[in-house]
PATORSE-454007 format. One record per residue (C-alpha): residue number from 1; z, y, x; residue in three letters. Coordinates in Angstrom, 1 decimal. Each point is the difference from the previous one (the first is absolute). Layout:
BEGIN
[NUM, [Z, Y, X], "ALA"],
...
This chain:
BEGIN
[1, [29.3, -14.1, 50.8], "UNK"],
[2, [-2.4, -2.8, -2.1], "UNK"],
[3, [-2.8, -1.2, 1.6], "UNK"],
[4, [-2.8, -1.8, -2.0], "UNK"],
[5, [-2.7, -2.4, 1.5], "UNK"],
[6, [-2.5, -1.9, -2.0], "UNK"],
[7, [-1.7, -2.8, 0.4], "UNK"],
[8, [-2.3, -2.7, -1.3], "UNK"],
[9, [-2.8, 2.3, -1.0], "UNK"],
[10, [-4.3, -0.6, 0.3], "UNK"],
[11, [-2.4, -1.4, -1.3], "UNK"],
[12, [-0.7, -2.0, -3.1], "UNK"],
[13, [-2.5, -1.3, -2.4], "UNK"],
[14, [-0.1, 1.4, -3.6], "UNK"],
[15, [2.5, -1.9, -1.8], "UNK"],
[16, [1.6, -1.0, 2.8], "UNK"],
[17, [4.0, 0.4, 1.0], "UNK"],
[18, [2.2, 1.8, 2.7], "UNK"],
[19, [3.5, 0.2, 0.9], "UNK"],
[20, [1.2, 3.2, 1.3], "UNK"],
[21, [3.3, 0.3, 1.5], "UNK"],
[22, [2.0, 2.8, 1.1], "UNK"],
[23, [3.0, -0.3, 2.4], "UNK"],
[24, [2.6, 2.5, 0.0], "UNK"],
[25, [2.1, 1.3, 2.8], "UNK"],
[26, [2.2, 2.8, 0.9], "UNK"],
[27, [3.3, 1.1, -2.4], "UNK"],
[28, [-1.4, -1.5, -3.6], "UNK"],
[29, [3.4, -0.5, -1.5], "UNK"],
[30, [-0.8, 3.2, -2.3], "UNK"],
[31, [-3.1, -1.0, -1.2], "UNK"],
[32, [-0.5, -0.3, -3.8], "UNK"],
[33, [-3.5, -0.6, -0.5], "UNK"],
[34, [-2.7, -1.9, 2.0], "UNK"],
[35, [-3.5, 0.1, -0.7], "UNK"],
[36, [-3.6, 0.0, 0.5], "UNK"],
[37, [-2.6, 2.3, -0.4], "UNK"],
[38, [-4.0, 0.4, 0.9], "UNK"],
[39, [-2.1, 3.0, 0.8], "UNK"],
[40, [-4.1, -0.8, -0.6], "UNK"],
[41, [-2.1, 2.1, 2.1], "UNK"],
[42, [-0.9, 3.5, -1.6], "UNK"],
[43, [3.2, -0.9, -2.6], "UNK"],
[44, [4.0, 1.1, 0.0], "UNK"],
[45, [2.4, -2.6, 0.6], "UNK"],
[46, [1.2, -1.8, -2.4], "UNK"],
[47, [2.7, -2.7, -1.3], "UNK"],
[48, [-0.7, -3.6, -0.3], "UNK"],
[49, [3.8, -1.3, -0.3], "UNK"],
[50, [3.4, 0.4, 1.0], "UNK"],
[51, [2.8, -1.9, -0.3], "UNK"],
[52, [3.5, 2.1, -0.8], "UNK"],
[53, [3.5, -1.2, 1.6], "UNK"],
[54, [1.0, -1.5, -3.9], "UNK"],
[55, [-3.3, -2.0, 0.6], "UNK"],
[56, [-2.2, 1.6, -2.7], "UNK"],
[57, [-3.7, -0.2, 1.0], "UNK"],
[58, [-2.5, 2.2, -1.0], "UNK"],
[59, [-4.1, -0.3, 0.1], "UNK"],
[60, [-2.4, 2.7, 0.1], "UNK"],
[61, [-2.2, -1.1, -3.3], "UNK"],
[62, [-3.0, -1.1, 2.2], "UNK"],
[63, [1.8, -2.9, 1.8], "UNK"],
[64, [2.3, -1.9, -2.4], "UNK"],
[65, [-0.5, -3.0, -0.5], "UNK"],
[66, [-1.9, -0.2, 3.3], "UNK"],
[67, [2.6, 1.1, 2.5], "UNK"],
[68, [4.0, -0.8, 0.7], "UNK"],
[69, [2.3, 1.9, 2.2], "UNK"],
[70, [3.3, -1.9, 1.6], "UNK"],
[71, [2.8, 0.9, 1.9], "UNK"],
[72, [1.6, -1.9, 2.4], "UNK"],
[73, [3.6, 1.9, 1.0], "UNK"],
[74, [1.2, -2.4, 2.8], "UNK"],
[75, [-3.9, 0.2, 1.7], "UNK"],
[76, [-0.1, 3.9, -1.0], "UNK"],
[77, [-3.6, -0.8, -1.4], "UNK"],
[78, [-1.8, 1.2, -3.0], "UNK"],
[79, [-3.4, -2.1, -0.5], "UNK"],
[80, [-3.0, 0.8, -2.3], "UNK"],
[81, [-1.6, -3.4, -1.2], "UNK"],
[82, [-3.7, 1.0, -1.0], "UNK"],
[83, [-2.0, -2.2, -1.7], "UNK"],
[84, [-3.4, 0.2, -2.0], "UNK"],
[85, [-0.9, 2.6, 2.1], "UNK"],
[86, [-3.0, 2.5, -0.5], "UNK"],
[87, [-2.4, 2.5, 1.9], "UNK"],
[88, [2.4, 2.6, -2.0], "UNK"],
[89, [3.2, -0.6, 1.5], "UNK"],
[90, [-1.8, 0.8, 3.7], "UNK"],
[91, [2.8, 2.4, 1.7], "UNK"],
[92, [2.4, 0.7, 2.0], "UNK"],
[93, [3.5, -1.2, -0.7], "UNK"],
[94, [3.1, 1.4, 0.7], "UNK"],
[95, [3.3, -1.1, 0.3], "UNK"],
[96, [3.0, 2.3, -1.3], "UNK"],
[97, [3.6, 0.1, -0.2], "UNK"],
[98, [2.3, 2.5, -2.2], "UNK"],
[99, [2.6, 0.9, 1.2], "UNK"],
[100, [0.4, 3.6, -1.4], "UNK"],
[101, [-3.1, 0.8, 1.8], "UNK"],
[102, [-3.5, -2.2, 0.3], "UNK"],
[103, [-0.1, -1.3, 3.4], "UNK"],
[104, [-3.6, -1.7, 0.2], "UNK"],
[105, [-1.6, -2.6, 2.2], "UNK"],
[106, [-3.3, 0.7, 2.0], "UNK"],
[107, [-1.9, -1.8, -2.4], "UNK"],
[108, [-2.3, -3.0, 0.3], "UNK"],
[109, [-4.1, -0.8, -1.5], "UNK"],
[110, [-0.3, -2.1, -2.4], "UNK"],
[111, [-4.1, -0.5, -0.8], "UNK"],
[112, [-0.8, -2.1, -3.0], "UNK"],
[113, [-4.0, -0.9, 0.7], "UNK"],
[114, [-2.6, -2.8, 0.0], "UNK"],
């Protein structure tokens, strides 16, 4: 079984910048895709990248340029760099791995405000 634990969220300043990382435990050696996604409060969850097992990245359309997602396979790690962050991007993130099924992290804040 995967377990997913995040960590590095908070708070920060409009245009400010936060790390997130996810560590990964548990049987991962099926897992295809690793990613991260955010649910604002009232809203559906929703992408914000993954990384696939050929290394091809995707961005949801509202974070490139702004955001990069790494993997680290000896640490088991997948980290969200965040930078020129806004009062928008205020949610919780979650950590999730693929591995024919989406096995999620708790999740973590993240609060973008002056």
């Amino acid at each position: 079984q995967v377990q997913l634990m995040e960590s590095g969220g908070g708070l920060v300043q409009p245009g400010g910048s936060l790390n997130l990382s996810c560590a990964i435990t548990g049987t991962n050696d099926k897992i295809y895709l690793w990613g991260w996604y955010r649910q604002i409060r009232g809203k559906q969850r929703e992408v914000v990248a993954y990384i696939r097992s050929d290394t091809a990245t995707h961005y949801a359309d509202f974070v490139k340029g702004r955001f990069a997602i790494s993997r680290d396979g000896a640490k088991n790690t997948v980290d969200l760099q965040m930078n020129n962050l806004n009062p928008e991007d205020t949610a919780v993130y979650y950590c999730a791995a693929v591995d024919g099924r989406f096995n999620w992290g708790q999740g973590i804040q993240v609060t973008v405000s002056s």
